[in-house]
Backbone as CSV, one residue per row, in Angstrom:
resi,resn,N_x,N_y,N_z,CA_x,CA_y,CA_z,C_x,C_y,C_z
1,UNK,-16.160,-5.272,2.871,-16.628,-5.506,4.234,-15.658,-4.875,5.219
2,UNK,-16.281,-4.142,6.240,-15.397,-3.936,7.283,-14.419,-2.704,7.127
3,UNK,-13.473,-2.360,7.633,-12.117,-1.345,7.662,-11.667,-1.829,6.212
4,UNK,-10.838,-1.280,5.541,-9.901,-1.783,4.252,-8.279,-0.666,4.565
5,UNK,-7.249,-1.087,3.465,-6.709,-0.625,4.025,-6.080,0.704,3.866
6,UNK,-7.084,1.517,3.459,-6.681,3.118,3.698,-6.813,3.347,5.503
7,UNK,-7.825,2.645,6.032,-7.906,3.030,7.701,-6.235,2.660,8.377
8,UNK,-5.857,1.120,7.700,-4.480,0.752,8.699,-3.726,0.710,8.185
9,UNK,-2.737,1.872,8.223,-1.928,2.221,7.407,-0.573,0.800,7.375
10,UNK,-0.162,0.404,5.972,0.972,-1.146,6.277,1.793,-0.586,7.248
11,UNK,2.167,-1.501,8.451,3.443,-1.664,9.003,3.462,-0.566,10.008
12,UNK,2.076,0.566,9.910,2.113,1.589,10.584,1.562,0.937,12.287
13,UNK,2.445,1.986,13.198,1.665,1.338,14.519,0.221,2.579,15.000
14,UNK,-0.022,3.425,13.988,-1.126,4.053,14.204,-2.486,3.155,13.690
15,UNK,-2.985,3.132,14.361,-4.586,2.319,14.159,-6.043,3.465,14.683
16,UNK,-6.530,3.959,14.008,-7.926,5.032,14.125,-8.779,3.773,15.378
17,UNK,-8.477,4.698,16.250,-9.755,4.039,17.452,-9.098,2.873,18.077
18,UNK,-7.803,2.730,18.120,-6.568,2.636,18.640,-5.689,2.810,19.655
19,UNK,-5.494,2.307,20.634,-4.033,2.372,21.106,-3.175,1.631,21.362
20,UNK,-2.005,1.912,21.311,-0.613,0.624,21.053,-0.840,0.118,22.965
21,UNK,-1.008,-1.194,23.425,-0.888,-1.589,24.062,0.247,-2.552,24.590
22,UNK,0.583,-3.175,23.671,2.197,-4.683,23.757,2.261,-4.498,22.303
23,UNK,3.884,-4.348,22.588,4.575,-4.199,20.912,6.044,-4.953,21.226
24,UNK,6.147,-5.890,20.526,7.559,-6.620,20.163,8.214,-6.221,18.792
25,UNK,9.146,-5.401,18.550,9.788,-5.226,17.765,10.865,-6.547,17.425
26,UNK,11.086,-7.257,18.194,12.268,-8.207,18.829,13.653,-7.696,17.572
27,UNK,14.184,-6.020,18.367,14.930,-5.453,17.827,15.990,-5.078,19.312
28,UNK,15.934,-6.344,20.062,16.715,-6.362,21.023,17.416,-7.474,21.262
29,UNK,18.622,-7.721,21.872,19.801,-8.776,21.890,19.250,-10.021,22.832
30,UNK,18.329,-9.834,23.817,17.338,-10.955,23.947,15.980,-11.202,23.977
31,UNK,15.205,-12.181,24.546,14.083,-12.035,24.293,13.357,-11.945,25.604
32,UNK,12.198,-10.477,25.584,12.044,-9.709,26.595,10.690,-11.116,27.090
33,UNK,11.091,-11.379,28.254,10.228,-12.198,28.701,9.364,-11.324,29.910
34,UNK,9.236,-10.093,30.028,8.312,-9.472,30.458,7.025,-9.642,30.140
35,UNK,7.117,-10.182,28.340,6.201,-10.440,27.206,6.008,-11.619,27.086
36,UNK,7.235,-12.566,26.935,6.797,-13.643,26.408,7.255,-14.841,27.223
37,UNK,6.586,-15.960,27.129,6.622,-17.451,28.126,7.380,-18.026,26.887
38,UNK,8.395,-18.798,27.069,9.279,-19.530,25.809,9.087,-20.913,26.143
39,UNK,7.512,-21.445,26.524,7.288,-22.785,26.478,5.887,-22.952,25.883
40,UNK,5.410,-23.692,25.539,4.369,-24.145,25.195,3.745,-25.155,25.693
41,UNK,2.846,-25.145,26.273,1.829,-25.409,27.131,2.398,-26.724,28.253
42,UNK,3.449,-25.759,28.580,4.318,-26.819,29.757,3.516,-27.694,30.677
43,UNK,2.348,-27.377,31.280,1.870,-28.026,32.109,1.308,-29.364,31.722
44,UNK,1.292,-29.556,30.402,1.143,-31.011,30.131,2.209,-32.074,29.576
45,UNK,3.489,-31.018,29.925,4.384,-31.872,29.462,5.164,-31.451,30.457
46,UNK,6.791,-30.928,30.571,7.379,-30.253,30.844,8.434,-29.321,30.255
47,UNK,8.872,-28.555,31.288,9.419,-27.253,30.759,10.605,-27.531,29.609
48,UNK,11.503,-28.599,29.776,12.449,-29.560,29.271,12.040,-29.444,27.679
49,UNK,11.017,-29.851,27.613,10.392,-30.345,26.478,9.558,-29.938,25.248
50,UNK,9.247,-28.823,26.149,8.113,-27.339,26.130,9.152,-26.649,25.408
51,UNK,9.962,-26.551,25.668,11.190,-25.041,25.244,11.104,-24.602,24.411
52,UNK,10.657,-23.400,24.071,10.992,-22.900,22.603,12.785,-22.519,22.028
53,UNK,12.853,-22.592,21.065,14.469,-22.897,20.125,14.049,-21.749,19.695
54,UNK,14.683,-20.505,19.785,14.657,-19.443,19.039,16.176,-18.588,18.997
55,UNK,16.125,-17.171,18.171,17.272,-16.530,18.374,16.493,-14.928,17.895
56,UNK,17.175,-13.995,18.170,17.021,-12.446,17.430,18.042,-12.571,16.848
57,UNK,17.900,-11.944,15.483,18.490,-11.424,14.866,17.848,-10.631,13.662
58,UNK,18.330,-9.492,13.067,17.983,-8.237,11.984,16.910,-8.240,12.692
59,UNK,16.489,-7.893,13.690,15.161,-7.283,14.138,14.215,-8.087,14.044
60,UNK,14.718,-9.284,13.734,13.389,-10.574,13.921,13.719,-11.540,14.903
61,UNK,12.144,-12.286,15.071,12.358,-13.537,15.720,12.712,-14.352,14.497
62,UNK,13.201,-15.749,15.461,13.580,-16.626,14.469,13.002,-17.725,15.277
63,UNK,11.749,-18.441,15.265,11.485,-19.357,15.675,12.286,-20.706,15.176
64,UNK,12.588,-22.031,15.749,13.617,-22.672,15.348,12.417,-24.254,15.442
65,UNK,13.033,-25.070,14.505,12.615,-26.587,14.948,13.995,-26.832,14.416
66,UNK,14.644,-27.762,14.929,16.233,-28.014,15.066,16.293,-29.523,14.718
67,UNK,17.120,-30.112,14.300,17.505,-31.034,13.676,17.329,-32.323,15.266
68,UNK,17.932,-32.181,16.605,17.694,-32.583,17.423,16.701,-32.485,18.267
69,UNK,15.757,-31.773,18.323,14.668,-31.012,19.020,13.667,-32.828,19.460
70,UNK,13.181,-32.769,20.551,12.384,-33.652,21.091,11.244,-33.116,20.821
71,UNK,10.338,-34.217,20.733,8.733,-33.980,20.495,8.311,-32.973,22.084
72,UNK,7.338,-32.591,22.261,7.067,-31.641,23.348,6.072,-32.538,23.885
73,UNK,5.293,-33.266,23.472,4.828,-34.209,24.555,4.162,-35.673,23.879
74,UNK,4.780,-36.445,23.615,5.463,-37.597,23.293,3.907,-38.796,23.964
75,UNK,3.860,-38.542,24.902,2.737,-39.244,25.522,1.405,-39.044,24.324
76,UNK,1.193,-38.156,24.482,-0.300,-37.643,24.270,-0.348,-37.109,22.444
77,UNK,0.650,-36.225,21.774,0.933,-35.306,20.769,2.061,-36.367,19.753
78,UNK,2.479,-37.308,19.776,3.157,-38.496,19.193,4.779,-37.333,19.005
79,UNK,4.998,-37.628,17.911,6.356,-37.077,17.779,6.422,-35.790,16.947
80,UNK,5.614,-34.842,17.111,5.136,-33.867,17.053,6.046,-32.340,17.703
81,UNK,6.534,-32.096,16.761,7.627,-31.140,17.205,7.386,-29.357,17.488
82,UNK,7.480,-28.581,18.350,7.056,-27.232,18.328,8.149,-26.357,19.048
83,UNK,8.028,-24.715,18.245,9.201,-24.021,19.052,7.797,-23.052,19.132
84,UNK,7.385,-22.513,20.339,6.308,-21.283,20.766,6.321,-20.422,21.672
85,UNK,5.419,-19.701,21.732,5.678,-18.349,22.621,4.246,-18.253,23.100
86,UNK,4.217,-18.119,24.576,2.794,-17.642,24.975,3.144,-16.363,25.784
87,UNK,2.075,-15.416,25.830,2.107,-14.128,26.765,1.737,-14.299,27.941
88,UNK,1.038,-15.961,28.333,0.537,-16.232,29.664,0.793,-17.560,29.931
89,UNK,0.276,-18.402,31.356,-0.023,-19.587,31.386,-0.674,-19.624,32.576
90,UNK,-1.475,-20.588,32.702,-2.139,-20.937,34.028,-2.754,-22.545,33.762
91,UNK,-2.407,-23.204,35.090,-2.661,-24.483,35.499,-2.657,-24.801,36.528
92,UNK,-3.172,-26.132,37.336,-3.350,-26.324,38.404,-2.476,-27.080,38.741
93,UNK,-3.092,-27.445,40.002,-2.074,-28.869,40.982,-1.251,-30.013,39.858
94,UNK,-0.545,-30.590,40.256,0.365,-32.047,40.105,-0.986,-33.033,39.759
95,UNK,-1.026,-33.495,38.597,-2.432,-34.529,38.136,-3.746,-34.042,38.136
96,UNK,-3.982,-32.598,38.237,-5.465,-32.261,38.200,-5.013,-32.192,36.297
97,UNK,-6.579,-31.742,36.404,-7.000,-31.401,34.721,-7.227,-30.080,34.573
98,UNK,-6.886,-29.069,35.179,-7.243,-27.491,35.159,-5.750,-27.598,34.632
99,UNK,-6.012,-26.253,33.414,-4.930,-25.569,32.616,-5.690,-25.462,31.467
100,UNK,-4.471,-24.868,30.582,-4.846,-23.984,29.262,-4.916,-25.015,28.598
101,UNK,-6.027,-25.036,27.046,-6.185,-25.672,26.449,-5.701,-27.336,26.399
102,UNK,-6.758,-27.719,26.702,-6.741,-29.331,27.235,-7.188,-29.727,26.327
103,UNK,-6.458,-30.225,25.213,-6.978,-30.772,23.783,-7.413,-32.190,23.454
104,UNK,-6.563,-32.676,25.200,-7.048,-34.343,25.015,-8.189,-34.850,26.552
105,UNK,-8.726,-35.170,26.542,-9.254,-36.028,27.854,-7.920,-36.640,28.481
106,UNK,-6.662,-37.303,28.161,-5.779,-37.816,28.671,-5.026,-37.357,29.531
107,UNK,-4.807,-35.812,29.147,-4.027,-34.906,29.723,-4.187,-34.248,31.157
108,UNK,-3.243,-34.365,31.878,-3.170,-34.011,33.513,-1.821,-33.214,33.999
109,UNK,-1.944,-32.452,34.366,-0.753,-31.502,34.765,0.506,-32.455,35.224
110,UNK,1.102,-32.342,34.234,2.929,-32.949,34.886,3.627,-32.248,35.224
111,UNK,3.394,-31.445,35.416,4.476,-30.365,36.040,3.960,-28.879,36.022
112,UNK,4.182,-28.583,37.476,3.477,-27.587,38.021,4.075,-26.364,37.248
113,UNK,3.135,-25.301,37.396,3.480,-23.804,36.360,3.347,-22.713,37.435
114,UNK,4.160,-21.968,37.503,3.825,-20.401,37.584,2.448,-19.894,37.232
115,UNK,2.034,-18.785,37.590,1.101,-18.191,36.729,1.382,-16.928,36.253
116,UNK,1.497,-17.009,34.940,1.862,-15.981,34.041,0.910,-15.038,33.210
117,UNK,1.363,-13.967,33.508,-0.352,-13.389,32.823,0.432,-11.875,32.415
118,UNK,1.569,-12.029,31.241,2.561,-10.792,30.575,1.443,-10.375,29.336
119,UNK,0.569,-10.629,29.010,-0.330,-10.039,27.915,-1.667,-10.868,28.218
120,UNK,-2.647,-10.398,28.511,-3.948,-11.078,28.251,-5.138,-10.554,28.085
121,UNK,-4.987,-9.584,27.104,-6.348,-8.466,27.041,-7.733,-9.432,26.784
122,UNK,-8.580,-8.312,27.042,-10.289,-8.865,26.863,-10.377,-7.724,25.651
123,UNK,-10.718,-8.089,24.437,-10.721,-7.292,23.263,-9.463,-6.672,22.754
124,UNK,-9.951,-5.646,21.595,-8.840,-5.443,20.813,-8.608,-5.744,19.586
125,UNK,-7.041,-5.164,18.516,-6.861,-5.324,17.366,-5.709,-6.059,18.224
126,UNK,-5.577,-7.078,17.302,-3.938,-7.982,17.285,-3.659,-8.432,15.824
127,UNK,-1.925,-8.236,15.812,-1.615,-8.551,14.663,-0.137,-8.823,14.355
128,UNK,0.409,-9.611,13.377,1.470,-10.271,13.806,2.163,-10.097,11.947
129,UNK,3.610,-9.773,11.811,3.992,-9.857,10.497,4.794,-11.049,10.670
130,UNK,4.740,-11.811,9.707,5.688,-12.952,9.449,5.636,-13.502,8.261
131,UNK,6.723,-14.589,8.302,6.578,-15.100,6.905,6.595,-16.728,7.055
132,UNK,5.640,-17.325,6.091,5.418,-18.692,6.338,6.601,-19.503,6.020
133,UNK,6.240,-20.841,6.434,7.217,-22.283,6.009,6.844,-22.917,5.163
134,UNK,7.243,-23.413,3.870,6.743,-23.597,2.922,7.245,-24.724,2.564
135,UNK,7.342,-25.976,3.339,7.685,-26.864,3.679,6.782,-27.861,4.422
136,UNK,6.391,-28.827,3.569,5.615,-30.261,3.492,5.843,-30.570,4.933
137,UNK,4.859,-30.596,6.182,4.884,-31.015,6.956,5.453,-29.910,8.530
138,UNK,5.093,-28.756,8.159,5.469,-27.706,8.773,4.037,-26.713,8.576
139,UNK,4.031,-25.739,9.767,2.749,-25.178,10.060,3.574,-23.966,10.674
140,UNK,2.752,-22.933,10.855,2.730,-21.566,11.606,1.499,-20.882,11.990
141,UNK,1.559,-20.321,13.096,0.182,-20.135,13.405,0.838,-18.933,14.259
142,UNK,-0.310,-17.841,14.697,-0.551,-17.365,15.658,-2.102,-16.795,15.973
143,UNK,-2.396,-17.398,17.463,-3.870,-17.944,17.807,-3.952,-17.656,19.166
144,UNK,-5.124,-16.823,19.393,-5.056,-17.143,21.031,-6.145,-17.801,21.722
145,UNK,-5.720,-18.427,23.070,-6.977,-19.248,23.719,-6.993,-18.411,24.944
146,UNK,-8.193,-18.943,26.008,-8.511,-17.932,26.904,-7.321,-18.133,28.017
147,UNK,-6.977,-17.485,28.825,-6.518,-17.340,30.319,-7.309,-18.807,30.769
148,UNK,-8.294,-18.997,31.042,-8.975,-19.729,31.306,-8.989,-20.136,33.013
149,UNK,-8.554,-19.045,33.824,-8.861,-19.646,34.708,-10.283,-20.040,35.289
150,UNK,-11.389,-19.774,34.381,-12.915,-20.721,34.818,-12.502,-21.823,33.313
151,UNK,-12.946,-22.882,33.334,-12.727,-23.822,32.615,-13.111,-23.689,31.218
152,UNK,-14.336,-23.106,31.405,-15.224,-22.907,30.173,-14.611,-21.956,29.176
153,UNK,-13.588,-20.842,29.773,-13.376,-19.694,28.865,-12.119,-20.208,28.549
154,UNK,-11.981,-20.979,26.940,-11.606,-22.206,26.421,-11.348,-21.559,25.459
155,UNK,-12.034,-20.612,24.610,-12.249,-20.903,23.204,-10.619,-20.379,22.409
156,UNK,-10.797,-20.620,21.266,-9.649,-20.231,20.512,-10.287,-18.635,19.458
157,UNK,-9.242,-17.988,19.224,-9.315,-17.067,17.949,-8.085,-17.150,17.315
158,UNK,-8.194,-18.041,16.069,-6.959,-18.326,15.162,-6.769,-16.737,14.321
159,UNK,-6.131,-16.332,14.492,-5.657,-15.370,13.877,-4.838,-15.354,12.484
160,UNK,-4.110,-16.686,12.254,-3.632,-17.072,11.334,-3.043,-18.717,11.102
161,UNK,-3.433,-19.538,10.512,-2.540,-20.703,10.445,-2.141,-21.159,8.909
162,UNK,-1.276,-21.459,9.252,-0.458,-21.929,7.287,0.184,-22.985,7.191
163,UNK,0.142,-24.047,6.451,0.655,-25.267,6.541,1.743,-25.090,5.234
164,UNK,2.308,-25.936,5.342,3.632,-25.953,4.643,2.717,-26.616,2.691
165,UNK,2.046,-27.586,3.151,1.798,-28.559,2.466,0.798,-27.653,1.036
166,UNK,0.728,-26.322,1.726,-0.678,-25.620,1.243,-0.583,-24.253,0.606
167,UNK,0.899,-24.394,0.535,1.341,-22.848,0.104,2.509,-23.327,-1.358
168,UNK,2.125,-22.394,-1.846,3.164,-22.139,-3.407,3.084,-20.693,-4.050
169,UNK,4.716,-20.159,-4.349,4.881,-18.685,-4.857,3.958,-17.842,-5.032
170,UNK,2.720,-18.663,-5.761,1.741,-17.562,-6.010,0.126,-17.659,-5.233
171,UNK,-0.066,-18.669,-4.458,-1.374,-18.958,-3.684,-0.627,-20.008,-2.306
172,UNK,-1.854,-18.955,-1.190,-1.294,-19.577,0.018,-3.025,-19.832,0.172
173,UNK,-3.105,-21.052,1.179,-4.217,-21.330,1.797,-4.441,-20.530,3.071
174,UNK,-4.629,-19.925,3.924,-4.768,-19.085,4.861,-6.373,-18.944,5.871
175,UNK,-5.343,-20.284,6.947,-6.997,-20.282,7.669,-6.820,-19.091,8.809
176,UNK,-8.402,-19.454,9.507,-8.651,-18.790,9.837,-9.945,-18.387,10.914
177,UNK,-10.206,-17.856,12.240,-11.732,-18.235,12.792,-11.549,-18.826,13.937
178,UNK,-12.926,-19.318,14.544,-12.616,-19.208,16.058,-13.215,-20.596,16.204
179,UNK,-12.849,-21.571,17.437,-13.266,-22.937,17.648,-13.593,-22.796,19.391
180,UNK,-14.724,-23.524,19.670,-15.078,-23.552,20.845,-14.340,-23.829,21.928
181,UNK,-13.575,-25.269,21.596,-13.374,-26.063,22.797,-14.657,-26.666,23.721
182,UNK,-14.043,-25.606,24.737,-15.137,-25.993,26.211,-15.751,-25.332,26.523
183,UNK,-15.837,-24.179,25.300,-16.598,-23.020,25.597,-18.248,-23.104,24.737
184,UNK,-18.676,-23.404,25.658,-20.221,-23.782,24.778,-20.954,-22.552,24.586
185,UNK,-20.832,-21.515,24.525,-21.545,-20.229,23.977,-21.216,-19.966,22.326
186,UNK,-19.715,-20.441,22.419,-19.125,-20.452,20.994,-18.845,-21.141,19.846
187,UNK,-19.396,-20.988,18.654,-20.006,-22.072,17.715,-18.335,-22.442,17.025
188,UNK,-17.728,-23.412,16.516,-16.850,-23.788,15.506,-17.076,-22.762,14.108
189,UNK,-16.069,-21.745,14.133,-16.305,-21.461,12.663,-15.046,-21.246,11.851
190,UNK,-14.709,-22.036,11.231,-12.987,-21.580,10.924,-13.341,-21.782,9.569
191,UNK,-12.087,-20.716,8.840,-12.280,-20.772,7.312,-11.223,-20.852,6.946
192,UNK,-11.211,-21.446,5.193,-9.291,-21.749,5.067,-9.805,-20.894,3.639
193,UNK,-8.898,-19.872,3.148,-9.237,-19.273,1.949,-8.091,-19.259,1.425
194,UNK,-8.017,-19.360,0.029,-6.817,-19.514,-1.284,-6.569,-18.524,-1.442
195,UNK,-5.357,-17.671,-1.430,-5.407,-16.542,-1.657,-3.766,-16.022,-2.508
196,UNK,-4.283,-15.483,-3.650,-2.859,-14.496,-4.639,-2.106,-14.635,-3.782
197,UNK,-1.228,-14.909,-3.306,0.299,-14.083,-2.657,1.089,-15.050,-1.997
198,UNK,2.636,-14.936,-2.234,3.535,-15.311,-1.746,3.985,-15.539,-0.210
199,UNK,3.412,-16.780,0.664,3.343,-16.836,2.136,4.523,-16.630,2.621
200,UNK,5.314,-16.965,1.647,6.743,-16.852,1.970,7.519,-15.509,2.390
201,UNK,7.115,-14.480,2.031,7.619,-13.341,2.315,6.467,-12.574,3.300
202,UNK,7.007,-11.590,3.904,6.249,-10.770,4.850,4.650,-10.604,4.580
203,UNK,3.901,-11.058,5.544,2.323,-10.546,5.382,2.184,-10.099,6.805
204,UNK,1.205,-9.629,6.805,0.223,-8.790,8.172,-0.942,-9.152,8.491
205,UNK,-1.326,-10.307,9.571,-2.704,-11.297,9.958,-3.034,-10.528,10.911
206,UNK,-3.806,-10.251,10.996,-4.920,-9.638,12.178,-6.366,-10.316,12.744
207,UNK,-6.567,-9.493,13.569,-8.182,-9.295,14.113,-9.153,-8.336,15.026
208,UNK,-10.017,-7.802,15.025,-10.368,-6.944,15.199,-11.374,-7.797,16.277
209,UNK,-10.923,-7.568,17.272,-12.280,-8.650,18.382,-12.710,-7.655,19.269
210,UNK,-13.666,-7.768,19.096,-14.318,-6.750,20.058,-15.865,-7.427,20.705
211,UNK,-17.232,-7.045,21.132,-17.939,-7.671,21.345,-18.829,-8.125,20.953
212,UNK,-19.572,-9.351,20.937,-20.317,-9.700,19.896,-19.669,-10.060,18.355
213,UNK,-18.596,-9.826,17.319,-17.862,-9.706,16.816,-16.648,-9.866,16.612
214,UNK,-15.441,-10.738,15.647,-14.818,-10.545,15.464,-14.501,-10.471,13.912
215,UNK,-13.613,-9.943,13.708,-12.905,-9.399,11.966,-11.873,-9.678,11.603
216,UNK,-11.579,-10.680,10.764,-10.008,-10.922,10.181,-9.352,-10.181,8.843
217,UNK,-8.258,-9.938,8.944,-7.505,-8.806,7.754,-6.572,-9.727,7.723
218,UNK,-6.342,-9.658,6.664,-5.226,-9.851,5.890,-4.383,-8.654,5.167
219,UNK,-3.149,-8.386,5.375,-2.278,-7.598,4.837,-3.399,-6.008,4.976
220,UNK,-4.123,-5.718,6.307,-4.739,-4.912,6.238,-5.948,-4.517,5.995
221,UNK,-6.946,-5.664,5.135,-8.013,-6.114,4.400,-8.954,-6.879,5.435
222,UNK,-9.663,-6.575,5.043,-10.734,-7.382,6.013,-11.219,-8.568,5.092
223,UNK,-11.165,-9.992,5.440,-11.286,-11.255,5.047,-12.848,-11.670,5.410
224,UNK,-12.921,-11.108,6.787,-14.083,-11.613,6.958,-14.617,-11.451,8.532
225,UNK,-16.152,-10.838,8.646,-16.779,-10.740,9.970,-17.430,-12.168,10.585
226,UNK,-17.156,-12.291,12.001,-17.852,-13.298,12.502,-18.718,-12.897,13.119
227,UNK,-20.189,-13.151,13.361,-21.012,-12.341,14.331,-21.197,-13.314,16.120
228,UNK,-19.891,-13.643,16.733,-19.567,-14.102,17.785,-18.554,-13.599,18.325
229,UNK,-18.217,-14.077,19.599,-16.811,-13.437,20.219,-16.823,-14.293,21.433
230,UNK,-15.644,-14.634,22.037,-15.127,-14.605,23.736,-15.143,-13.718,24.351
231,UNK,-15.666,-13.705,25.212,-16.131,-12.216,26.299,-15.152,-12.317,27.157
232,UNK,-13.815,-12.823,27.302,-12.936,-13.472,28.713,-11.328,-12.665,27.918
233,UNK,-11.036,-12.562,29.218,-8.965,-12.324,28.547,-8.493,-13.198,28.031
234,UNK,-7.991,-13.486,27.208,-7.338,-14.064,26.315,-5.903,-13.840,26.310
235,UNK,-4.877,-15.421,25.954,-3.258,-14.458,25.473,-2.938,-15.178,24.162
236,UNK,-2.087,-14.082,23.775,-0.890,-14.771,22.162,-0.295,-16.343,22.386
237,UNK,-0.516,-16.522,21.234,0.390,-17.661,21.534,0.877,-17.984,19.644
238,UNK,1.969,-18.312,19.589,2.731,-18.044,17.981,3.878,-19.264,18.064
239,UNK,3.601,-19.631,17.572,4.985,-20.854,16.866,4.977,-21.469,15.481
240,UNK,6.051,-22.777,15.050,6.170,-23.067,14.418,6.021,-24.726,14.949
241,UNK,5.320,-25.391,14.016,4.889,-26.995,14.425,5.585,-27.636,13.359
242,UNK,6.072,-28.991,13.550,6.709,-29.881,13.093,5.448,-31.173,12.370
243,UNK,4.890,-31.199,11.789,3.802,-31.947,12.071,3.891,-33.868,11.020
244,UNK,4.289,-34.523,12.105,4.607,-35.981,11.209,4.157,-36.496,9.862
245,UNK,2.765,-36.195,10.026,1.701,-36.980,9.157,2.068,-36.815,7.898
246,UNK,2.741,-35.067,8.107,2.884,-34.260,6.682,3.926,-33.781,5.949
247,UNK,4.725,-34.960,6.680,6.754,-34.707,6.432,6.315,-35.570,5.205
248,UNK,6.978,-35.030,4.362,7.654,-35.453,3.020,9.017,-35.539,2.710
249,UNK,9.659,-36.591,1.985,10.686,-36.309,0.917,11.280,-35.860,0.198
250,UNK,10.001,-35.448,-0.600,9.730,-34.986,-1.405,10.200,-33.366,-1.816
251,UNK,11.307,-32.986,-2.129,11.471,-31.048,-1.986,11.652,-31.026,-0.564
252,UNK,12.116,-31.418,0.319,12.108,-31.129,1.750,13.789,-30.947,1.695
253,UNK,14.374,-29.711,2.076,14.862,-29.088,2.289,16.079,-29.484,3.716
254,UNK,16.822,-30.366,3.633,17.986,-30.924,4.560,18.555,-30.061,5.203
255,UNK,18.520,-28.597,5.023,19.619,-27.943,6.045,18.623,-27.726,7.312
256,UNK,19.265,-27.827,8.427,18.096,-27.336,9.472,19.156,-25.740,10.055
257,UNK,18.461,-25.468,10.903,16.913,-25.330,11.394,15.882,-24.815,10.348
258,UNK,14.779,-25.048,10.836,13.279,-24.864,9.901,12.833,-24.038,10.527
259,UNK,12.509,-22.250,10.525,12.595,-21.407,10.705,11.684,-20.590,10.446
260,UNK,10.511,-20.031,11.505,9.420,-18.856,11.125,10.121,-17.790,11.315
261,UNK,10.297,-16.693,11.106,10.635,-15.581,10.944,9.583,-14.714,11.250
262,UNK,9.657,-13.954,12.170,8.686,-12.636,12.631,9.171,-11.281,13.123
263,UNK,8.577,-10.358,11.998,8.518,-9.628,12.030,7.957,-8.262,13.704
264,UNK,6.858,-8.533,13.373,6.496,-7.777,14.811,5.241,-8.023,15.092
265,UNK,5.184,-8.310,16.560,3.382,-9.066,17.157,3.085,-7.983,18.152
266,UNK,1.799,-7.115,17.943,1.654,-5.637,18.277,-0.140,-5.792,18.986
267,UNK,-0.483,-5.433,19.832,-1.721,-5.791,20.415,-2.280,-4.587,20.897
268,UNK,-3.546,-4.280,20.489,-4.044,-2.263,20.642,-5.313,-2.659,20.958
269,UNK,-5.937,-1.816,21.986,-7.186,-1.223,23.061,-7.893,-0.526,22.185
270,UNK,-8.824,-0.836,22.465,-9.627,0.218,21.957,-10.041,1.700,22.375
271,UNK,-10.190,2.978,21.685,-10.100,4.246,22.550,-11.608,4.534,22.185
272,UNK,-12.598,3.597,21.516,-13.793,4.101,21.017,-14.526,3.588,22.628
273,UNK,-15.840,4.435,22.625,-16.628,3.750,23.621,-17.624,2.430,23.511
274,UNK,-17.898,1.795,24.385,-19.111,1.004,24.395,-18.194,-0.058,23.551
275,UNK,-16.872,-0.434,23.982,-16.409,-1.470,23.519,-15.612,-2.358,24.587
């Protein structure tokens, strides 16, 4: 189905019908916030709390959950820990309910935001190398939701998510697919597939969104066509989650920090027409 991967060449930044639009190498001594917001979805919590824990180094990110790290919003998300990166943000007034992904009815702006808008294409290939956490009660994702400044343009395109609980040397679970929200044009369709390979070391998650359509690859491969799409700008958003329910004892690993590692998150236009 779809492209395979003689069209995208591994690791190459040439893409046929292509052009390099936002490229993070994070092969620099800090982190270029031209690109990236180092909070996660501050407006329902605050910036304090929101923070992403990271560092560069060998040419990677190093997303962090830290041995001291506070839950990011404690009210609403219980003790629920995250280090993330968005390319945008937008929210409203002090106690309204306008902002990005509003996952609860409870939730009301605590603290006012900027409006940030460092990546937010309408279509496109996006794609991100990293390597999972393989650790009971730990997640990685990178997913984007809309800009949303009309309410409705909500929806999500998971590009990749991996749970700790769901991966071993030789098969990773690897979801995947797009969820409505508040966007009622767009149906729930997410898929979690078992797949040969070691999450632990470098892979390459993509998507090919364009209109009417989107396409997920794996390591270059096409996984699978959706015949839907978000018609609205959209931004990145990539971290590492702490997630309670799914902390274990068990093999859980005492040294901290607990650490995604990324490679490079690269976002390309399309040069074909009628897209």
């Amino acid at each position: 189905m779809g492209r395979q991967m003689s069209d995208f060449p591994a690791n190459s930044t040439a893409k046929p019908g292509f052009e390099l639009e936002f490229d993070d190498e994070f092969d620099q001594p800090e982190l270029d916030t031209t690109k990236w917001f180092p909070y996660y979805l501050p407006q329902w919590s605050t910036r304090k709390l929101a923070a992403a824990r990271y560092s560069l180094a060998r040419s990677s990110l190093h997303l962090r959950i830290e041995a001291d790290q506070q839950p990011w919003c404690p009210e609403i998300d219980g003790a629920t820990r995250v280090s993330s990166l968005q390319t945008g943000c937008y929210a409203g007034t002090l106690g309204s309910e306008t902002g990005q992904h509003r996952f609860n009815s409870r939730l009301f702006v605590s603290e006012e935001q900027p409006t940030v808008a460092n990546y937010t294409p309408r279509y496109g290939y996006l794609e991100v190398r990293l390597k999972a956490v393989a650790i009971p009660g730990y997640m990685v994702a990178m997913w984007m939701i809309g800009f949303e400044q009309s309410p409705h343009q909500a929806a999500e395109i998971c590009i990749c998510e991996l749970f700790g609980t769901e991966l071993s040397p030789n098969e990773a679970k690897v979801g995947y697919g797009l969820h409505p929200f508040a966007d009622a044009l767009i149906r729930d369709e997410f898929y979690k597939e078992s797949i040969r390979m070691d999450a632990r070391q470098f892979h390459v998650y993509a998507v090919d969104w364009r209109p009417g359509q989107v396409e997920f690859f794996l390591d270059n491969r096409s996984m699978r066509r959706v015949a839907q799409s978000p018609n609205y700008p959209m931004q990145l958003m990539l971290g590492i989650y702490e997630i309670p329910s799914q902390l274990s004892n068990d093999s859980f690993p005492a040294e901290w920090p607990k650490v995604l590692e990324v490679d490079y998150v690269r976002g390309y236009r399309s040069t074909e027409g009628g897209r």
